[in-house]
C-alpha positions in Angstrom: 84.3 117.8 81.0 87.1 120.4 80.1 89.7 120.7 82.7 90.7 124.0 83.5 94.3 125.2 82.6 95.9 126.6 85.6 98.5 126.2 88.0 96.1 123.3 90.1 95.4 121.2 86.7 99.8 122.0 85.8 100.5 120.3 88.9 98.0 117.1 89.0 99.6 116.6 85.4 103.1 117.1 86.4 101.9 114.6 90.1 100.9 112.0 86.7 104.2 112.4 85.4 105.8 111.1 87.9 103.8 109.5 90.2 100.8 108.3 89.7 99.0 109.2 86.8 95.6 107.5 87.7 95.3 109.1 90.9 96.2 112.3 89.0 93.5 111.6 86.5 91.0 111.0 89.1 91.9 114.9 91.0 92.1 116.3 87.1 88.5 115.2 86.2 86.8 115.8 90.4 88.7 119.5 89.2 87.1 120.0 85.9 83.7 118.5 87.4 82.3 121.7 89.4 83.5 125.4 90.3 82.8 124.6 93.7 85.0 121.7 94.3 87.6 124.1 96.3 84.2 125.2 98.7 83.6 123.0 101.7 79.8 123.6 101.3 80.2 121.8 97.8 78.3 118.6 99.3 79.3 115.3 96.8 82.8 116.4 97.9 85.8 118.9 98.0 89.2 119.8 97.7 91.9 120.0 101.2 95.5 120.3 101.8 97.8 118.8 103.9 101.3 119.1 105.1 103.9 116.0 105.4 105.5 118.1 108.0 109.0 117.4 108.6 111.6 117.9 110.8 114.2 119.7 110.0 116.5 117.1 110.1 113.7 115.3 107.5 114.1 112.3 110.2 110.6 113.0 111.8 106.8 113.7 110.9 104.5 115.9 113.0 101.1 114.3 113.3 98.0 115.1 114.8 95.8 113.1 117.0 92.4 114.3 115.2 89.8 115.9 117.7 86.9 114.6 115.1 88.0 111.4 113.6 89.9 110.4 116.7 93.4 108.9 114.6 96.6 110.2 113.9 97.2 111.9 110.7 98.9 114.4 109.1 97.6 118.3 109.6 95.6 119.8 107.0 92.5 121.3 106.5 89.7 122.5 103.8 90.8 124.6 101.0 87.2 127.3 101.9 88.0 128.2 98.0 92.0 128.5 98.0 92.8 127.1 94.6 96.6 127.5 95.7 96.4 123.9 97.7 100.0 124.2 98.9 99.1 127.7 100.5 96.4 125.8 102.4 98.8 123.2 103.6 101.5 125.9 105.1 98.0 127.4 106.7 96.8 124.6 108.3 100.4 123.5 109.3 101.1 126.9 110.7 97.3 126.7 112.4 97.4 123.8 113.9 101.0 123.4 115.0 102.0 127.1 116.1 105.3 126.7 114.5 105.9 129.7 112.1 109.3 129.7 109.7 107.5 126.6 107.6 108.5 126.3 104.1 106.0 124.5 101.6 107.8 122.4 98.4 105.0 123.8 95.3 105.3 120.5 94.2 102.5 117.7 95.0 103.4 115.1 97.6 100.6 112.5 97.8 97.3 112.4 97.0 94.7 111.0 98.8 91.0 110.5 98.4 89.1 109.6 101.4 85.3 109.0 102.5 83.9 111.9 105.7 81.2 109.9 107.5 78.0 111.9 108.3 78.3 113.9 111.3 76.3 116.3 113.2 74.2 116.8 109.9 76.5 117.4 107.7 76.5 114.3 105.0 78.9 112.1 104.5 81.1 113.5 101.7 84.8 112.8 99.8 88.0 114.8 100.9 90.2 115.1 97.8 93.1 115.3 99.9 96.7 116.9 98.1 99.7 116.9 99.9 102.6 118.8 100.3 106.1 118.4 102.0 106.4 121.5 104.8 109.8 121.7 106.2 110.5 123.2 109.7 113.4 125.6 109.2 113.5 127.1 113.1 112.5 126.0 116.5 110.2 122.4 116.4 107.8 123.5 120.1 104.7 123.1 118.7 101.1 123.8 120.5 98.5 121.6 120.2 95.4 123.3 118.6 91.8 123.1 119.4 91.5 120.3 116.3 93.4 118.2 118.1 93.6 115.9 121.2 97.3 115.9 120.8 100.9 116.5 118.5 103.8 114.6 118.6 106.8 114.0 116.1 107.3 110.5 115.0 110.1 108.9 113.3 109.6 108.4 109.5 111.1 105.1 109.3 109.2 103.6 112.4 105.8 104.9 111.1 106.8 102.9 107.6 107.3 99.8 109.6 104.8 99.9 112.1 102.2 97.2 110.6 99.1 99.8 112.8 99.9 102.9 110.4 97.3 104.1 108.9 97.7 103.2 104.9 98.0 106.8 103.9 100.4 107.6 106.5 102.2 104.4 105.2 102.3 105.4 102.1 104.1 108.9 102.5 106.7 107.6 105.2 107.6 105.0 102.6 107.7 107.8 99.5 109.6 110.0 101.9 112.3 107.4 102.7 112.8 106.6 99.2 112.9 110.1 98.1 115.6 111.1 101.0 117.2 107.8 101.3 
């Protein structure tokens, strides 16, 4: 497989530099495997972005209690063929939040590859998940969205310690705190 050279493949390698350069090599070769991978209809599995939304103070997360999966995650979405995954994360931030004066960091976060159970038909399929730090710069009133049963901002530091955190959600709080400690 030849992976493609643009600014998606730049910034897996440059997420391998100094992260994790295994879970980079497993987003570089699901990139290079099929045009479709930023299409949702793209069945083995596809491309989303989220947003490690943060307060502007950087002390708090905004999560979202998931109409379809029923946990707390971070907001983000499908990237419906946006190869510019940090645009979809502002999107879906700004979508399912309501806030507006985000900001997006262009560099990668987290990445996260996760398993959809079946549902209503569709199959079962893998989210290749890519992260990105959105920062509130103006008022923090959110509105809950139809996607979700509920938004509330949690302290980074108690979601690190909280044994009940979902791994992911772990993992991020504890990056974050090291990054801005």
């Amino acid at each position: 497989m030849t992976v493609p050279d643009d600014a998606t493949a730049r910034a897996f390698d440059d997420y391998a530099h100094g992260v994790d350069a295994a879970g980079a090599a497993e987003f570089l070769d699901f990139l290079a495997s099929s045009p479709e991978a930023f299409e949702r209809h793209h069945t083995v599995g596809h491309f989303t972005g989220s947003a490690w939304l943060v307060s502007a103070d950087g002390r708090r997360v905004l999560l979202t209690h998931h109409r379809k999966l029923a946990r707390w995650l971070q907001l983000g979405g499908h990237a419906d063929g946006d190869r510019e995954l940090s645009r979809v994360a502002l999107r879906e931030a700004e979508e399912e939040s309501g806030l507006s004066g985000l900001v997006v960091e262009p560099a990668i976060f987290d990445l996260d590859r996760h398993w959809i159970p079946e549902r209503k038909g569709e199959p079962g399929h893998w989210h290749y998940d890519v992260r990105f730090v959105v920062r509130v710069t103006t008022d923090e009133a959110f509105v809950v969205s139809a996607e979700s049963l509920e938004l509330a901002w949690r302290d980074v530091a108690e979601l690190a310690a909280d044994p009940a955190t979902d791994a992911s959600l772990k993992r991020m709080a504890l990056r974050w705190l090291a990054r801005e400690g």
